[in-house]
Residue, then its C-alpha position, 0 to 999 in steps of 0.5 A: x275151518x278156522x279163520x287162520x288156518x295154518x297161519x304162523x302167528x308171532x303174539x308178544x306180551x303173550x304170556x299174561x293179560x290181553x296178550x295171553x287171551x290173544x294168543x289163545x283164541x288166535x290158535x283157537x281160529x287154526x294159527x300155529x301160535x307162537x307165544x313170545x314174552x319175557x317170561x320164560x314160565x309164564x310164555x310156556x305156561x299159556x303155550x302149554x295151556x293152548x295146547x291142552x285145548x287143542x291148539x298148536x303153540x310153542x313158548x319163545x322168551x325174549x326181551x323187545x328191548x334187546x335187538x338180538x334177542x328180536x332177531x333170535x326170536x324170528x330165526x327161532x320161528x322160521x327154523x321151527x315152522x319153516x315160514x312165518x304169516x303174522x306178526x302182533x307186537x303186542x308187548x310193552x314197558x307197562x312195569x315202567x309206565x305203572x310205576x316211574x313213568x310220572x308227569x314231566x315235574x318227575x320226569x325220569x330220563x331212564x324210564x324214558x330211554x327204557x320206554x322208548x328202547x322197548x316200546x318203539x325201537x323194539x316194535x321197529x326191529x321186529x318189523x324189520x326183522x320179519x319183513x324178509x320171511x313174511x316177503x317170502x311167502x308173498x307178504x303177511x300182517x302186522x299187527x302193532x298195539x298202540x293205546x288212547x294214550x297215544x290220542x289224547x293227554x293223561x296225568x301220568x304214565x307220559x312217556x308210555x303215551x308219547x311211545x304210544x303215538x310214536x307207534x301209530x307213526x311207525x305202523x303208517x310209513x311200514x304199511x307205505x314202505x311195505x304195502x306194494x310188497x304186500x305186507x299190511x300194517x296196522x295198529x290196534x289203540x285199545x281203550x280201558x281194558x279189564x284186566x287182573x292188572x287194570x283191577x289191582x290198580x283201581x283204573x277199571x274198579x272202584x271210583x275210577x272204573x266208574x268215571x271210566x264207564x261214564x265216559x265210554x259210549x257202551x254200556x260196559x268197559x272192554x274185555x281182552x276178548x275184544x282185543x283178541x277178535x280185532x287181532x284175528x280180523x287183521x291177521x285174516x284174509x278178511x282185512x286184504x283191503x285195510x292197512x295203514x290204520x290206527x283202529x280203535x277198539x275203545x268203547x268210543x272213549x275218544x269219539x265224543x265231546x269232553x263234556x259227555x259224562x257230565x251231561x249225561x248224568x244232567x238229562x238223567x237227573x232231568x230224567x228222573x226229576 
C-alpha cells in the first residue's frame, strides 16, 4: 500500500529537476500522477519514464502564465481520471529569474510583469481552477512552491523573491477561504537545492556551494528528494491537521544568526589552535 494510493496528483514544472523527482516518487507512493509542464517532450518523456517503472502517469503540456491553457489543463485531468485529489504548483518563471531578473538599478518592468504573470496569477488561477473538482470529492491538498527567496534579501533574481513571498500570501487566504470546506493549502519554501541546473550556475558548486553549505545547519546542501517527501507528507492523509503553513525545507538556511558561518569557522580554528 502506497501512502497516495489512488490519489489524482497534478505536479507542474514536472518534466525536469525537483518537479521531475517529485512526480516520480509521488507515483512511486500509488498516485495516478499526472505531469504538467511547458514542454511538450520533456512532460512525456518523464511521464513515459514513471510508467516504465510501474507507475501510472499522463504527460499534459501547458503554460502557467496563460489562464486558458490553466483551465484546459484541470478539464483535461478530470475528463481523463474522473476526479482529482492533489494539486502542486511547483512551475516557475526560473528562465527569467536566471537571466534578466537583476537588482532594481537593472530592473526590468517585462521580466516582472512576466514573473508575477506566471509565478503568482498562475499559481491563483490554478487553485481557482481546481477548487471546484477537488470540492467534489469532499476537499483535497494544495501544495504551492515558494522558496527562501521569498524570507530573506539576495543580490539578484528580485523579482522572482518579491513572487515568491506573494506566494506565501496567497497560499494563507486559500487555505482561510478553503479550510471549512476542507481543502488544505500549504506551501513548500526549499532552500538551495542541487540540481543540473543549480551546478551549471555555480550556486551549489565551486566557491559558491561551499559558502552555501557553510551556512546551512546539516552536514549537506538539499536534494529534490527532500522536496519530493515533503510533497507526499502533504498530499497525504497524514497532514489532515496542517494547513495554512510556509514549510521550510531548507537545511535551516534561515534559522540562525547572520554571523554563523563566520563563527563557525572561528571555534574551529580554535579548535584546531
Amino acid at each position: 500500500m502506497g501512502r497516495l494510493d489512488e490519489k489524482v496528483v497534478i505536479v507542474t514544472g514536472a518534466a525536469s529537476g525537483i518537479g521531475a523527482t517529485t512526480a516520480a516518487i509521488v507515483a512511486g507512493e500509488g498516485a495516478k500522477v499526472v505531469v504538467a509542464d511547458i514542454s511538450a517532450d520533456k512532460s512525456a518523456e518523464q511521464a513515459e519514464s514513471i510508467v516504465r517503472a510501474g507507475g501510472e502517469a499522463v504527460s499534459i503540456a501547458f503554460d502557467l502564465g496563460d489562464v486558458k491553457s490553466i483551465e484546459e489543463l484541470i478539464a483535461a485531468v478530470v475528463a481523463h481520471f474522473g476526479r482529482l485529489d492533489v494539486v502542486h504548483n511547483n512551475a516557475a518563471a526560473t528562465n527569467i529569474a536566471a537571466t534578466i531578473d537583476g537588482p532594481f538599478e537593472t530592473a526590468d518592468p517585462q521580466a516582472w510583469d512576466d514573473t508575477f504573470r506566471i509565478n503568482v496569477r498562475g499559481t491563483a488561477m490554478m487553485i481557482k481552477t481546481a477548487v471546484p473538482h477537488l470540492l467534489e470529492q469532499g476537499g483535497g491538498s494544495i501544495i504551492n512552491t515558494s522558496s527562501g527567496a521569498g524570507a530573506a534579501g539576495d543580490l539578484g533574481a528580485t523579482a522572482y523573491g518579491a513572487s515568491k513571498a506573494a506566494i506565501n500570501a496567497v497560499t494563507m487566504y486559500a487555505a482561510t477561504q478553503l479550510g471549512k470546506r476542507g481543502i488544505r493549502v500549504n506551501a513548500i519554501a526549499p532552500g538551495l537545492i542541487v540540481t543540473p541546473a543549480s551546478k551549471k550556475s555555480g550556486h551549489s558548486s565551486g566557491e559558491m556551494g561551499d559558502i552555501a553549505l557553510a551556512n546551512h545547519l546539516t552536514p549537506r546542501l538539499g536534494t529534490p528528494e527532500d522536496i519530493a517527501y515533503m510533497v507526499v507528507y502533504l498530499a497525504s492523509d497524514e497532514s489532515r491537521f496542517v494547513t495554512g503553513q510556509i514549510l521550510g525545507v531548507d537545511g535551516g538556511v534561515l534559522a540562525h544568526q547572520p554571523y554563523f558561518s563566520e563563527f563557525t569557522s572561528l571555534f574551529q580554528q580554535g579548535e584546531q589552535g
